[in-house]
N, C-alpha and C positions, 0 to 999 in steps of 0.2 A: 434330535435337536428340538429345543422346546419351540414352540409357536409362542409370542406374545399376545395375548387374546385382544390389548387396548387396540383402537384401528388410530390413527391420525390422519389429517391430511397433507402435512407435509412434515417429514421428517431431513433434520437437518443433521449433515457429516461434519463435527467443527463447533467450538463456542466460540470463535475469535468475534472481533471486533463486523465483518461479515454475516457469520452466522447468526450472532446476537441482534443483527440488526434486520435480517430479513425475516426472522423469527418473530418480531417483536412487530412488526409489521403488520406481518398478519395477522399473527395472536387479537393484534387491536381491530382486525376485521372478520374476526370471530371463524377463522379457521383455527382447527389444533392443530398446534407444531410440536415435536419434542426435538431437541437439541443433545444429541450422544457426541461427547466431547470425552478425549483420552486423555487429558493431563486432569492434574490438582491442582485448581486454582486456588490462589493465582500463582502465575507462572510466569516465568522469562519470555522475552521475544523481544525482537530488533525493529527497529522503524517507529520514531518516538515523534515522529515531524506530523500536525496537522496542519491542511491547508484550509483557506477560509472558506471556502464553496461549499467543505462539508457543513457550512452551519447550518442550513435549513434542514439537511438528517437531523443534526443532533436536535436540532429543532422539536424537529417533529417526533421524534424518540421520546423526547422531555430529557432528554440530558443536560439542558442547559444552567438549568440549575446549580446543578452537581459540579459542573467543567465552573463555573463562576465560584464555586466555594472552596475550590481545588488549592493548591497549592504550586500549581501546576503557573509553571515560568507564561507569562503572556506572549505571544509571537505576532507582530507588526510589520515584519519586512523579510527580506533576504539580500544579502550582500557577497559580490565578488571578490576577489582579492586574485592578482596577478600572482605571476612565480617572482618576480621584484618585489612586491609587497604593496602596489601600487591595490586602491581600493575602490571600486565601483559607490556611485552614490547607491543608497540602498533605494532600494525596490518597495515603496511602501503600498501597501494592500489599500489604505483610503485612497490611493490617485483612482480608484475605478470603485470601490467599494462606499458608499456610505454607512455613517450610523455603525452599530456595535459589531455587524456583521463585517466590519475591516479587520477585524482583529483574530487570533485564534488562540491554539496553548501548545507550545511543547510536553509533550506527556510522559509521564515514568508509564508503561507498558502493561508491565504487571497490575498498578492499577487500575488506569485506561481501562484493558481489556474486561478486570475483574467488577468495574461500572456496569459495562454492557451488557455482561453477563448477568446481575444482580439487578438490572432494569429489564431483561428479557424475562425474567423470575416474577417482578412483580407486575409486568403484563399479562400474567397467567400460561408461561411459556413452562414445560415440565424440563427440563435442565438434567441431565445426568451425566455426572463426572467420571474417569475413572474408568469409561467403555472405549474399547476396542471395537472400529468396524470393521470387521474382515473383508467382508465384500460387498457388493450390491446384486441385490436380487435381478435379475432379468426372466421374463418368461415372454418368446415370443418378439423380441428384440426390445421391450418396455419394463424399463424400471417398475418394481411394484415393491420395493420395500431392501431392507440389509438384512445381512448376519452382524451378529454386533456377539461380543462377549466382555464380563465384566472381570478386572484383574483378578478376583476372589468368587468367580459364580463359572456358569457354565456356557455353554454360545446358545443364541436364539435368534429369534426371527421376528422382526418387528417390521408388520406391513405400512405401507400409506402412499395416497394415488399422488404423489409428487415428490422424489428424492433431488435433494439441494446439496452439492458438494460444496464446503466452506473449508474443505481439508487444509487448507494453503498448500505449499509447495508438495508435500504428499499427493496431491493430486489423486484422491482416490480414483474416481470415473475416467479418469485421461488415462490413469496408467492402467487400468485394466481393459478400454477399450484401443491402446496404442495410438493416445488422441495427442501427446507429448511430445514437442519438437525444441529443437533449438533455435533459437530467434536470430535469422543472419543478419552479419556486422553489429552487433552486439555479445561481443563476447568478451565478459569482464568479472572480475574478482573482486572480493571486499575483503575488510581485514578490521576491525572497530575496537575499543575498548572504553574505562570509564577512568573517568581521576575527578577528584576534589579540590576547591579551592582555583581553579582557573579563571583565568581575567573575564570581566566581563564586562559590557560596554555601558554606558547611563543612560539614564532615563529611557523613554521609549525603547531604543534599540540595546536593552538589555537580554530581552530575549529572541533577538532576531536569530536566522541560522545564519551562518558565515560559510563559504563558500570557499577555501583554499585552493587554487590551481598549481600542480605541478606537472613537469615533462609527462611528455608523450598522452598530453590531452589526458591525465590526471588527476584526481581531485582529492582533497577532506572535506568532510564534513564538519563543522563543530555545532553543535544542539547543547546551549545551556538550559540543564532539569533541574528538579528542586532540589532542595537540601544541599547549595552548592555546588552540584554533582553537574561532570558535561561529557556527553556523547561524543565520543572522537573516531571518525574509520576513515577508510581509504576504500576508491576506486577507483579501480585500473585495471590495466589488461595483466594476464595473469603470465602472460610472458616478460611482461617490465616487472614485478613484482615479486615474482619466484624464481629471477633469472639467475641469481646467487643462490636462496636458501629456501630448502620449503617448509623455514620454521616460522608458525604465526608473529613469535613475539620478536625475534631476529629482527625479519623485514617491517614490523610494524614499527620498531622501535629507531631504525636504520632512516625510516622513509618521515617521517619527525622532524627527527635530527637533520634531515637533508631540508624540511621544509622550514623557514627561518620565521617569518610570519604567525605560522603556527606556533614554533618553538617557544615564541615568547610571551605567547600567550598562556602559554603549559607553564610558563618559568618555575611559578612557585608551586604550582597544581602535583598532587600527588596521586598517583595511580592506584584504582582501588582493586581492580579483578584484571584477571589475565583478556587475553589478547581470544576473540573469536574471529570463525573465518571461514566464508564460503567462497570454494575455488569457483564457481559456475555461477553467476545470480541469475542472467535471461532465458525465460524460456515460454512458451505458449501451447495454446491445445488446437487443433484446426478447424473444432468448434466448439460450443459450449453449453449447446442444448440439442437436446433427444426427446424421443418419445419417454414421457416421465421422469424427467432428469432434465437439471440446471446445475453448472457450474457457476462460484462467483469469487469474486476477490484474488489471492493470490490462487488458488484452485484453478482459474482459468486462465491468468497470464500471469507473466510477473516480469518488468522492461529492463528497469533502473531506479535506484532513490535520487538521481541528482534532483529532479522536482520534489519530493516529497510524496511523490503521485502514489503511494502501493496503501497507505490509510485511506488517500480519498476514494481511491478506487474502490476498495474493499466496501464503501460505503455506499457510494453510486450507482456500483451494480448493483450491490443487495436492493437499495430502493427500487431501481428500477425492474429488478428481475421479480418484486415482489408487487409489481402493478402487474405483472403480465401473468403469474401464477393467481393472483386473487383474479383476473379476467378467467381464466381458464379453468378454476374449480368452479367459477360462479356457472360457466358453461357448461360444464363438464366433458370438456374438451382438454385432456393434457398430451395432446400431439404437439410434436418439435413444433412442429408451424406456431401452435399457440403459445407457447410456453417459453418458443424464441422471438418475442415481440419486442423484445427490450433490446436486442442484440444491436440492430441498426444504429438507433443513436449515441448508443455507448464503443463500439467501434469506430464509429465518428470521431466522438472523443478522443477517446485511445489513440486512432492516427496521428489526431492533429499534435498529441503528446510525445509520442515516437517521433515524428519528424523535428519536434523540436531538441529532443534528447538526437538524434543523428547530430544535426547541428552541430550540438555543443558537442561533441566529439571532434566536427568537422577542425584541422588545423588553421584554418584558413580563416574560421568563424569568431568574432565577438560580439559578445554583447553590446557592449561599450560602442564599437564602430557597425553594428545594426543598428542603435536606435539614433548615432549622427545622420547616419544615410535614411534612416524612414523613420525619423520622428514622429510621423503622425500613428507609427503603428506601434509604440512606445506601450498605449491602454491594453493592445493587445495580444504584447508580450508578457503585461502584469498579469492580464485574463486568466494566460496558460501558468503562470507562478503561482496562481490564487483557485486555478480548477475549473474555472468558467468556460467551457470548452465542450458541454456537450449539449442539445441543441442549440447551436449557436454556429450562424455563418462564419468560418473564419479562412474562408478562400483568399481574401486583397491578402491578409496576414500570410497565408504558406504561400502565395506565389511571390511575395519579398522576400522570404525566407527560401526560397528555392535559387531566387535570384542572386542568392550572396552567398548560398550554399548550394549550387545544384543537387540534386538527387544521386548524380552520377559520384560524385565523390561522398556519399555519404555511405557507401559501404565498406566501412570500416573493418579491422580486422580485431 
């Protein structure tokens, strides 16, 4: 097998939306990263929803430029909609946000992603398409580098004192160390598609996401993207949804038709591509840093989209997983202890997210009748729709929220 003779310092598994940003990170703090990613971009991929919190990433990426000249639908709020048709007032991001940072953008994916990528490029990040990582090197129980091969070359070995998993669900490191588990009372299905031409709402709340609730604690999503085009799926438990058929487009098309709300919003809308669908979306790693090795983004968990939470995420860790590796090459220290410094407040996070997604599974739970019963914590349920949730006390918030949802009934099937 060949050796790579270049050395880096942190070599990243992944270009998504993650990779590219923890790459890009440090690249601007003059560590080398090289980024081996195994599609052609750009490429497909699901979860088109930003939330506002990530703005100070994009910020600091310099994307912002870019996301303003987009074409990319604006996003202001999020709204509920009962299984009657009954509609939550929307949730606007300025009740807690001031200034430009209230707002954010629905995104087509494929470009989204292909930005990040293409801004990690002109950070001075080396970018390679098109690679297969077979594995990660361990010698001594410490990451020191992958086997990588290229679809048209031969396999090789490219070393550097910090490997960054941004695989998403692939989960390279978790699946070869048996770090990969099922997340209990979370166990749900998706099923999504696109159509053209779907109703959309005025002004401001044109690009808001819409929120459909059907049986057995249910949902749609609807994300109007550009060009017309709106993101439509379903989550549910995979026993409501496959209980008749285990054909994607059967049940997607069945569970529609069932939702009336939605229906009519689809009225004139015409469907452009078939029906996708993951039986299993939750799952996590039991940790997500090692000696020489960090997981991030979906690589490390992955809950639910009813937040929107799997972009911010993907972004938040990378920042933050990319303070604690520029600490620990500047030290030269890439032991878990150092290299898992970010983990703390970003699991903070992550909780106070998961308990609110229990919640909204809970039967018992609304929105609507949480924020009559504790209006004052109203800012604080925007906080978690907008991302603001990690350093940030938000104990008064989960002990109301426990109180109208115990813990005990939040483990859902």
């Amino acid at each position: 097998m060949k050796n790579n003779n270049k050395k880096y310092d942190v070599t990243v598994i992944g270009g998504g939306p993650a990779g590219a940003t923890i790459s890009t990170l440090l690249q601007q703090q003059e560590h080398r990263c090289v980024i081996l990613e195994s599609s052609t971009y750009p490429r497909y991929h699901i979860g088109e929803s930003l939330i506002p919190h990530a703005f100070g990433t994009l910020d600091r990426l310099g994307l912002l430029p870019k996301l303003r000249a987009s074409h990319f639908p604006e996003k202001h709020s999020v709204r509920f909609v009962s299984q009657s048709g009954k509609e939550s007032e929307p949730f606007y991001f300025s009740e807690t946000i001031e200034g430009v940072a209230a707002q954010t953008w629905q995104v087509e994916r494929s470009e989204f992603d292909q930005m990040c990528l293409d801004n990690a490029r002109e950070n001075g990040v080396e970018v390679r398409t098109d690679i297969k990582v077979e594995s990660v090197i361990f010698e001594n129980g410490h990451a020191v580098g992958v086997r990588a091969k290229a679809d048209d070359g031969e396999p090789y070995e490219l070393r550097a004192k910090v490997v960054v998993d941004a695989s998403g669900r692939r989960t390279v490191i978790g699946s070869k160390l048996g770090l990969k588990e099922d997340v209990p009372g979370l166990k749900k299905a998706s099923l999504w598609s696109y159509s053209r031409g779907g109703k959309r709402l005025d002004g401001i709340d044109a690009g808001e996401t819409t929120i459909f609730m059907i049986p057995e604690r249910g949902w749609f999503w609807y994300i109007p993207l550009p060009d017309d085009m709106v993101s439509v799926g379903i989550v549910a438990s995979p026993e409501y949804l496959f209980a008749d058929s285990d054909n994607f487009e059967t049940v997607f098309l069945k569970e529609v038709e069932k939702c009336a709300p939605l229906s009519e919003r689809l009225a004139n809308a015409t469907r452009t591509e078939s029906v996708r669908g993951i039986k299993k979306l939750a799952y996590r790693n039991r940790k997500i840093t090692g000696d020489g090795w960090v997981m991030i983004g979906d690589a490390a968990a992955f809950l639910d989209p009813i937040y929107s939470s799997g972009l911010f995420l993907a972004l938040a860790s990378a920042e933050l997983a990319a303070a604690s590796i520029h600490e620990a090459l500047t030290e030269n220290d890439v032991s878990a202890e150092k290299l898992g410094a970010f983990t703390a407040p970003l699991q903070q996070g992550v909780e106070v997210i998961k308990r609110l997604i229990f919640a909204f599974y809970d039967p018992k739970f609304s929105f609507g009748d949480f924020v009559k019963k504790y209006p004052e914590h109203r800012g604080a349920l925007i906080d978690c729709l907008v991302g603001d949730v990690i350093n940030k006390d938000m104990s008064p918030f989960l002990q109301a929220l426990d109180e109208m949802s115990p813990m005990t009934q939040l483990n859902i099937s």
